[in-house]
NUKOLRO-845772 format. One record per residue (C-alpha): z, y, x. Coordinates in Angstrom, 3 decimals, decimal comma, padded with zeros to 6 digits. Example, Ala and Ser with C-alpha at 12.3 -4.5 7.8 and 13.67 -1.06 7.14 Angstrom:
BEGIN
<site c3="007,800" c2="-004,500" c1="012,300"/>
<site c3="007,140" c2="-001,060" c1="013,670"/>
end
This chain:
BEGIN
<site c3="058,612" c2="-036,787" c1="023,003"/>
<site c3="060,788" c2="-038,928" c1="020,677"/>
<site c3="057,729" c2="-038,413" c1="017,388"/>
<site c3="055,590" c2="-039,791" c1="019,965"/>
<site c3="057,793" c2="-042,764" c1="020,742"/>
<site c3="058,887" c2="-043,281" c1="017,354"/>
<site c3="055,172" c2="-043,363" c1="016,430"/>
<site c3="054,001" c2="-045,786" c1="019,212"/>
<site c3="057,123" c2="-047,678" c1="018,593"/>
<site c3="055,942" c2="-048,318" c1="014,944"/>
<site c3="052,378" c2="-049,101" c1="016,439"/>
<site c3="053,974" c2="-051,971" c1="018,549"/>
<site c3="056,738" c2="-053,647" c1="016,946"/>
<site c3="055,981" c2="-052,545" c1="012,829"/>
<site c3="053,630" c2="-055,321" c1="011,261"/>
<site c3="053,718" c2="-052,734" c1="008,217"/>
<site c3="051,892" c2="-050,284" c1="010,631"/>
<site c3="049,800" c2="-052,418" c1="012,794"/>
<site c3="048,547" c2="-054,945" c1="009,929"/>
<site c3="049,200" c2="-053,400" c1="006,701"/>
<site c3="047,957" c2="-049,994" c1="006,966"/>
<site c3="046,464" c2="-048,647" c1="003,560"/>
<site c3="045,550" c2="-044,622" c1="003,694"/>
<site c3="047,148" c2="-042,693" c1="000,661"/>
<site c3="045,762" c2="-040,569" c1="-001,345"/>
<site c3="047,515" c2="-036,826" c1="-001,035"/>
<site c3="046,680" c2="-033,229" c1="-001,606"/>
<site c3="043,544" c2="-032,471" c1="-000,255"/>
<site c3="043,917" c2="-028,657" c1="000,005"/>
<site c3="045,723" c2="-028,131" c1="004,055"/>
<site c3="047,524" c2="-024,643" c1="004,423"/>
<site c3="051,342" c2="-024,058" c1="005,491"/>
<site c3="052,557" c2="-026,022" c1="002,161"/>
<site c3="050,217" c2="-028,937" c1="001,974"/>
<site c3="048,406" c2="-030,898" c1="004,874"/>
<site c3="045,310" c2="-032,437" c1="004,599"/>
<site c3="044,632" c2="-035,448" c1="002,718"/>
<site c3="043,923" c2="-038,919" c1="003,601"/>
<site c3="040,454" c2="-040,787" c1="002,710"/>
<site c3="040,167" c2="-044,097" c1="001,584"/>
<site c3="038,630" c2="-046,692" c1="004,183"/>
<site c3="037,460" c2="-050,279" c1="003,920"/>
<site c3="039,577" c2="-053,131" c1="002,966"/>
<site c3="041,173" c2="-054,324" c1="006,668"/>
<site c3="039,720" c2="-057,516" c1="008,041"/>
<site c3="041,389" c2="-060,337" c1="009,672"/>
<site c3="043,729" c2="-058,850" c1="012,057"/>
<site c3="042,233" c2="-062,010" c1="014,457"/>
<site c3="038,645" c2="-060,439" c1="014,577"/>
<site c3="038,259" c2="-059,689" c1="018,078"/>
<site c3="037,364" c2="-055,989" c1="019,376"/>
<site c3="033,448" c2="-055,475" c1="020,720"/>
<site c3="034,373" c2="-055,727" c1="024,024"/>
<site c3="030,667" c2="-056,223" c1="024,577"/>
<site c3="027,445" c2="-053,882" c1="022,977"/>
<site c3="027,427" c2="-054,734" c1="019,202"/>
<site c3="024,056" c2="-053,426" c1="017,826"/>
<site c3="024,089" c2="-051,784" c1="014,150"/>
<site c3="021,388" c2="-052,951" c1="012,399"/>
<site c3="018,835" c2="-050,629" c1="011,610"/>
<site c3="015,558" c2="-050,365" c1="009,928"/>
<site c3="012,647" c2="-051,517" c1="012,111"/>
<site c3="013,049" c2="-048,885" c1="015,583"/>
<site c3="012,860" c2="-049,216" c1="018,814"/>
<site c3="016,470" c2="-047,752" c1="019,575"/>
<site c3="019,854" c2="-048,870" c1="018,585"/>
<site c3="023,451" c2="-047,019" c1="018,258"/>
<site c3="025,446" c2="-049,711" c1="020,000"/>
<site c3="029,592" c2="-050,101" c1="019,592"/>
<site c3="031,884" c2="-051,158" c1="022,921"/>
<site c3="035,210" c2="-051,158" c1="022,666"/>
<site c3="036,559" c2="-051,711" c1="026,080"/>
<site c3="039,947" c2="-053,587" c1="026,807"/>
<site c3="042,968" c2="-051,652" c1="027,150"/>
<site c3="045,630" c2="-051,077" c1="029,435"/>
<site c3="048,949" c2="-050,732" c1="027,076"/>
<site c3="049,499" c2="-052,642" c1="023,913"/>
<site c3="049,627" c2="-049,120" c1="022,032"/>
<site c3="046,115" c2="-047,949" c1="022,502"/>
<site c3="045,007" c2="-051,841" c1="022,239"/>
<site c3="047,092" c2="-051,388" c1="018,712"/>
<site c3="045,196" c2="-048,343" c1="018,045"/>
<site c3="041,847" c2="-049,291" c1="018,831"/>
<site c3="042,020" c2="-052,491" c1="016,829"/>
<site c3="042,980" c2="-050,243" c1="014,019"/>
<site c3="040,194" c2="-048,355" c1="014,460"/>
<site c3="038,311" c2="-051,040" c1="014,442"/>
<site c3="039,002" c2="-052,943" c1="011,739"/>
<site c3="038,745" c2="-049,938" c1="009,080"/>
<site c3="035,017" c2="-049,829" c1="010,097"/>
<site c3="035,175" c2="-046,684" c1="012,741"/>
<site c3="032,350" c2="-045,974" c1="013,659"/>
<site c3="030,365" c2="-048,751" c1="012,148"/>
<site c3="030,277" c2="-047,036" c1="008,840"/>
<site c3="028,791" c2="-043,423" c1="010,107"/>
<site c3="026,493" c2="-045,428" c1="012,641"/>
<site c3="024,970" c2="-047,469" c1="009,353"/>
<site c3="024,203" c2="-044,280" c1="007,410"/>
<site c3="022,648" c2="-042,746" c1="010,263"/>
<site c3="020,554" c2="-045,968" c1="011,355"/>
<site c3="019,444" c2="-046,532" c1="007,998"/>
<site c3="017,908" c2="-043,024" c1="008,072"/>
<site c3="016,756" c2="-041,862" c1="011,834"/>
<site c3="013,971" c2="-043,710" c1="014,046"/>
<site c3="015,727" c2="-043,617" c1="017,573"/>
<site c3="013,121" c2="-043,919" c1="020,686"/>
<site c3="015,987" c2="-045,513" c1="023,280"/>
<site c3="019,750" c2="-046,678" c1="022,379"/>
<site c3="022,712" c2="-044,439" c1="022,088"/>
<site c3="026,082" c2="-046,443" c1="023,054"/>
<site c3="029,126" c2="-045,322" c1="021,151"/>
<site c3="032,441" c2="-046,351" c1="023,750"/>
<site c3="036,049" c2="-046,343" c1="022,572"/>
<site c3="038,213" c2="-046,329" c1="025,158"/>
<site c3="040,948" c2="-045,333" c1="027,677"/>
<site c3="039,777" c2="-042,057" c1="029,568"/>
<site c3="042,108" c2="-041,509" c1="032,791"/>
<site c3="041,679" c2="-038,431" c1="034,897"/>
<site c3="042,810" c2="-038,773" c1="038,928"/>
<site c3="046,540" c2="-037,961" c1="038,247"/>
<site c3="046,406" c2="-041,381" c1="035,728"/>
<site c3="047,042" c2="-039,144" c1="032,471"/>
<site c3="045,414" c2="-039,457" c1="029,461"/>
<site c3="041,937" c2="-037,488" c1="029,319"/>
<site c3="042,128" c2="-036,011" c1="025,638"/>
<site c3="038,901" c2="-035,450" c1="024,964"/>
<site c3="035,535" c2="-036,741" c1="023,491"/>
<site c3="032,129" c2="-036,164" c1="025,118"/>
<site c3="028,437" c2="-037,406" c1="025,394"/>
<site c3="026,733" c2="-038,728" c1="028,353"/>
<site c3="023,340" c2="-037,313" c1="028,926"/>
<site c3="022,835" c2="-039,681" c1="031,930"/>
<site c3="023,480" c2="-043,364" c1="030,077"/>
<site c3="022,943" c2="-041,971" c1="026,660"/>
<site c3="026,434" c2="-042,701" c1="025,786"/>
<site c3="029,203" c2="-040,919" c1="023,631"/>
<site c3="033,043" c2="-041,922" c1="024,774"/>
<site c3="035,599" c2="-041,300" c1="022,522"/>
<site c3="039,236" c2="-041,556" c1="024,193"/>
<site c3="041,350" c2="-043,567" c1="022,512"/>
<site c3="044,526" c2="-041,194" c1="023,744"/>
<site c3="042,759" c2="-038,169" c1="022,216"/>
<site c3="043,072" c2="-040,264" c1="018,974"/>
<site c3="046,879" c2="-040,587" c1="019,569"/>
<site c3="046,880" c2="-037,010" c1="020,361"/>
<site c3="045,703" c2="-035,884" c1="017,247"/>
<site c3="047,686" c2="-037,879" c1="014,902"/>
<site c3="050,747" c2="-036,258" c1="016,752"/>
<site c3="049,853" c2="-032,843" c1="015,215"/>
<site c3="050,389" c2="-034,743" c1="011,558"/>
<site c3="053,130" c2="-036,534" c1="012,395"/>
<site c3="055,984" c2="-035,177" c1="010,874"/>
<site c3="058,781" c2="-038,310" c1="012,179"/>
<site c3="058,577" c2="-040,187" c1="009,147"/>
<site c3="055,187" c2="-040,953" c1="007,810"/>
<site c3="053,497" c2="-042,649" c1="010,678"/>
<site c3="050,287" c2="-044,278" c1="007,915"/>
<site c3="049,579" c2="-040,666" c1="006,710"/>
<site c3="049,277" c2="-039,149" c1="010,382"/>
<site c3="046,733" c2="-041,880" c1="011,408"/>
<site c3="044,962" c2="-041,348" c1="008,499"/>
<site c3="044,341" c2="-038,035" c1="009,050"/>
<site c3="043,648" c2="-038,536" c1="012,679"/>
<site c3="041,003" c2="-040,923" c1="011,607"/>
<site c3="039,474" c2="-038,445" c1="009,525"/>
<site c3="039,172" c2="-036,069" c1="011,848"/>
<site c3="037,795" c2="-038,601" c1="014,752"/>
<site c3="035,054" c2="-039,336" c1="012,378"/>
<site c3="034,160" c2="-035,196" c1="012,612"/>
<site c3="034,375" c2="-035,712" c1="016,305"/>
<site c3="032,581" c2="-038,681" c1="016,583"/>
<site c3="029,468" c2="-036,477" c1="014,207"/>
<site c3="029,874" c2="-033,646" c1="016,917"/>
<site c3="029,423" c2="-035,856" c1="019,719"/>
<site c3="026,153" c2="-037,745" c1="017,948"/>
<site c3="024,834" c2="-033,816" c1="017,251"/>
<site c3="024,853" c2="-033,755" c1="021,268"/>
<site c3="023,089" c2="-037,554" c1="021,697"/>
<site c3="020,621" c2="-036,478" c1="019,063"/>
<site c3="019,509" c2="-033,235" c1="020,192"/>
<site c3="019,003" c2="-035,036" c1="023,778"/>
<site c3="017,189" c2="-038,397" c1="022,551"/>
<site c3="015,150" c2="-036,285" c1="019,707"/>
<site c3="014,138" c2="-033,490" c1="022,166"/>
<site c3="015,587" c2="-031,403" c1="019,428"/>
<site c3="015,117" c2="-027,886" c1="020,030"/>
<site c3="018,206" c2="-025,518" c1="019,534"/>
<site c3="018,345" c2="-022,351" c1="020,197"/>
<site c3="022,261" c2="-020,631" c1="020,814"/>
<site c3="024,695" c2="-022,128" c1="022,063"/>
<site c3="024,505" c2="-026,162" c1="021,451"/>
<site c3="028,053" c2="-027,108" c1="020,546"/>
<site c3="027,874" c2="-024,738" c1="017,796"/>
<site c3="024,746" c2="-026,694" c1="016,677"/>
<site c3="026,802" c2="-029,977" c1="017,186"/>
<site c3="029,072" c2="-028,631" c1="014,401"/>
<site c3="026,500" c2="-027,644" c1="012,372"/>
<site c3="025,338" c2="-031,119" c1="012,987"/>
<site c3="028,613" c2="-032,687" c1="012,034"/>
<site c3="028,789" c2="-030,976" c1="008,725"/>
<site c3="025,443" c2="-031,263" c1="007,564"/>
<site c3="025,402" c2="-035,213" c1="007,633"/>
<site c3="029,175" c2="-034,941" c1="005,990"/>
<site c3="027,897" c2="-033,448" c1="002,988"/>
<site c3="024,684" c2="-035,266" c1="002,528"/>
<site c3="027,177" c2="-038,227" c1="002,833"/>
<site c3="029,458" c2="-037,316" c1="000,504"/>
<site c3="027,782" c2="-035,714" c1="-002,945"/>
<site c3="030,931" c2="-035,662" c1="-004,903"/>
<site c3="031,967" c2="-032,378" c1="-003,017"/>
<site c3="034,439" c2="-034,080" c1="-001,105"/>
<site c3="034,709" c2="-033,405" c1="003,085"/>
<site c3="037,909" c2="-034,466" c1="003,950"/>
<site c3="036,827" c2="-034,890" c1="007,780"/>
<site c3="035,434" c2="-031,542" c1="007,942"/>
<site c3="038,664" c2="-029,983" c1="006,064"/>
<site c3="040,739" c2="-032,056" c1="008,792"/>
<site c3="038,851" c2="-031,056" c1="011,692"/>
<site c3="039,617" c2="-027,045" c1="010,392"/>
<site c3="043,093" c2="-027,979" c1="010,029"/>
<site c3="043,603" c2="-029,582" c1="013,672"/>
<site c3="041,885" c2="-026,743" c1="015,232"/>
<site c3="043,711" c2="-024,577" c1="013,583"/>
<site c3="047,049" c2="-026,433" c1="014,223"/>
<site c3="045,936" c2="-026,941" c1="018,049"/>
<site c3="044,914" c2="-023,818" c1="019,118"/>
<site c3="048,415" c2="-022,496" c1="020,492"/>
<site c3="048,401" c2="-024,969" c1="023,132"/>
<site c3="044,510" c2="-025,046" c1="024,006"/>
<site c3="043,625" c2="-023,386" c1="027,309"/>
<site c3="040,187" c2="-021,336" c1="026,129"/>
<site c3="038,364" c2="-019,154" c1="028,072"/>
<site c3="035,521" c2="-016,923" c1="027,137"/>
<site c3="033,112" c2="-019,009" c1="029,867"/>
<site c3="033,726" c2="-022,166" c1="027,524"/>
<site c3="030,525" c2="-023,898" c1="026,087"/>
<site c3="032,646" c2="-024,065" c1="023,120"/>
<site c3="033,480" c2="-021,583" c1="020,741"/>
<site c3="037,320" c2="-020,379" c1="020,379"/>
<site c3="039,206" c2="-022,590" c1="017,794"/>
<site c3="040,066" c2="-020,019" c1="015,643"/>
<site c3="036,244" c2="-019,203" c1="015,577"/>
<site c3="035,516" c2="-023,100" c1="014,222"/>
<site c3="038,172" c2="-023,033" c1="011,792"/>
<site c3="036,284" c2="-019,931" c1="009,730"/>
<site c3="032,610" c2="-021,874" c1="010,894"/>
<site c3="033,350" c2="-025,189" c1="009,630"/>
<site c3="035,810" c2="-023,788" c1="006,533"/>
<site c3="032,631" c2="-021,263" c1="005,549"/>
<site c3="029,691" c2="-024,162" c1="006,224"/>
<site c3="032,193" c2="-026,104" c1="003,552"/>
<site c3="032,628" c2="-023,631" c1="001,218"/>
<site c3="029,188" c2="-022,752" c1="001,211"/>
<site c3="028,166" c2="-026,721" c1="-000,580"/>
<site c3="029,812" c2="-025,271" c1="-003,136"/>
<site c3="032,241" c2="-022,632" c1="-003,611"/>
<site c3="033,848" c2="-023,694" c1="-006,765"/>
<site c3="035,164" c2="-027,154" c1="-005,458"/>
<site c3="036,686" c2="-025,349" c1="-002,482"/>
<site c3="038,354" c2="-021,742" c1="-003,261"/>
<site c3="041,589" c2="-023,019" c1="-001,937"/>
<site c3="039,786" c2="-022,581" c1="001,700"/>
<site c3="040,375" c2="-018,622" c1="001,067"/>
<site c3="043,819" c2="-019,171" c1="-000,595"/>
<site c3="045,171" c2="-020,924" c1="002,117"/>
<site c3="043,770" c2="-018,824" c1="005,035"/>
<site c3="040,919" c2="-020,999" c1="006,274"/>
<site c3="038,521" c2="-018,294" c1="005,498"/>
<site c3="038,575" c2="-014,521" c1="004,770"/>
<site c3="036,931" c2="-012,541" c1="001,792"/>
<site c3="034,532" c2="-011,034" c1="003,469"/>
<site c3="032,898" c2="-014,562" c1="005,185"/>
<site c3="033,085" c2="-015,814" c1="002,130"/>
<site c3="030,214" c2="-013,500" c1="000,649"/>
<site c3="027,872" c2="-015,314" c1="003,219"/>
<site c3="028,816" c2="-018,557" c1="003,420"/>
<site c3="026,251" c2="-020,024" c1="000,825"/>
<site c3="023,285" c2="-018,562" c1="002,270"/>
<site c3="024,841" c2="-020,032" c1="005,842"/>
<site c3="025,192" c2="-023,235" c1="004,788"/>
<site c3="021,532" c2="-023,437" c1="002,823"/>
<site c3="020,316" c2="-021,922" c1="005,947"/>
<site c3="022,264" c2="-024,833" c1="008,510"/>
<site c3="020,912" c2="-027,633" c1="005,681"/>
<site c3="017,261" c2="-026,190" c1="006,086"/>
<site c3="017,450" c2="-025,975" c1="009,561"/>
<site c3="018,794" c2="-029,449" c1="010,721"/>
<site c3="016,190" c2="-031,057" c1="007,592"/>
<site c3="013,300" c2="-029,556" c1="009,717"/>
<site c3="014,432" c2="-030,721" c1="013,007"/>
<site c3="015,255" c2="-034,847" c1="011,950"/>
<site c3="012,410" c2="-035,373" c1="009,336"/>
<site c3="009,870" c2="-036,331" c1="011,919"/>
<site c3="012,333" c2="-038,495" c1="013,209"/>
<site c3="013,028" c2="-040,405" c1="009,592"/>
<site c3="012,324" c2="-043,817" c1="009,473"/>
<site c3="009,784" c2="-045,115" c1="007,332"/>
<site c3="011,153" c2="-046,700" c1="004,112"/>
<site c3="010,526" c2="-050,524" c1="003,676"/>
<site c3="009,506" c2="-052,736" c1="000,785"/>
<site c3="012,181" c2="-055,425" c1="000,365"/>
end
């Protein structure tokens, strides 16, 4: 309880936190003697620009869909702080312009930040897509959540970070689900594990230079999580133990020489590793057949 005050506390009082927050660059390689690293994100704007309280369409190539951002007003100062931050470091307007640019949507997908409340009035910590209004919701307390698991009492910038990285893989997961409902994608097995695959492949296609800091982050929370996750084997999802190896192998499989640390630091055994190149070519082949019908059709400036 007192690293989550002292971390909110920074959040409401600490113009250093709430204005001046610049992600630093650390080891990149998580395990027991190193934690993630941080990404670098957008220059902040003006801490006055207002949060889409209303739709706010991302412009896209000629389609008849649009991903569409709400941020809805919230009910403490903390999450409003945390939502704003959110905001103005371009989450999710960044991943929504790659994918815009690239995928011909036939209705609009609404991407909601905001305070998710179960009966009892605690936090719901948790992401999820809404088949019925074709909208993802991601909770802003699940974001406080997870930067709890990096906070270590002192650096309060470096836990956010690497919460933000790992809401980004989240945020990937949830669009897997929107896409294989709008796109009539068919997947066979079990659909979250497709979501991942999902998550992973547009990470890497993103990011050339061998660098997936989000995916590497998401292994790491899961990992750090999974004492205190309640998982049953009826669950859609797979165990978290079971997603560390899957995303850590998918990873290593891009390329194994940018990411042998993986197997040093226990995010992936030996024996997966022998595999995990022919899993991810086979993921990357399988999720390029499914979206190129759907790619939009280049324009002439």
């Amino acid at each position: 309880m007192k690293k989550v005050a002292a971390l909110l506390l920074c959040l409401l009082v600490s113009s250093a936190c709430r204005e001046d927050l610049k992600w630093t660059a650390a080891d990149k390689k998580p395990g027991p003697a190193a934690s993630p690293a941080a990404s670098p994100v957008a220059a902040k704007s003006a801490d006055a620009t207002p949060l889409p309280t209303a739709a706010t369409p991302v412009p896209t190539r000629a389609a008849t869909g649009q991903f569409k951002i709400i941020y809805t007003e919230m009910q403490t100062q903390s999450q409003h702080d945390l939502a704003k931050m959110l905001w103005r470091h371009g989450f999710p307007r960044r991943q929504l312009n790659i994918l815009g640019s690239v995928y011909a949507l036939p209705e609009d997908i609404t991407i909601r930040v905001t305070e998710c409340k179960a009966a009892d009035g605690s936090d719901i910590l948790n992401a999820f897509y809404l088949r019925e209004t074709r909208e993802i919701r991601l909770c802003i307390g699940f974001f406080r959540s997870i930067a709890m698991i990096y906070y270590d009492g002192t650096d309060y910038v470096k836990a956010i970070a690497h919460a933000h990285n790992v809401f980004q893989f989240i945020l990937l997961h949830e669009m897997g689900h929107a896409l294989i409902d709008v796109l009539k994608l068919p997947i066979t097995g079990k659909e979250e594990d497709a979501a991942d695959q999902f998550a992973i492949f547009v990470l890497a296609d993103d990011l050339p230079e061998k660098d997936l800091p989000q995916a590497i982050y998401a292994a790491y929370y899961f990992k750090q999580s999974a004492a205190t996750r309640q998982e049953t084997y009826a669950d859609q999802h797979g165990f978290s133990h079971q997603r560390v190896y899957n995303f850590s192998c998918w990873v290593y499989g891009t390329g194994p020489e940018h990411y042998a640390y993986l197997i040093d630091n226990g995010y992936l055994t030996q024996a997966r590793a022998v595999t995990c190149r022919e899993e991810w070519q086979q993921l990357k082949t399988g999720w390029l057949k499914l979206l190129t019908p759907h790619l939009k059709e280049k324009t002439t400036p």
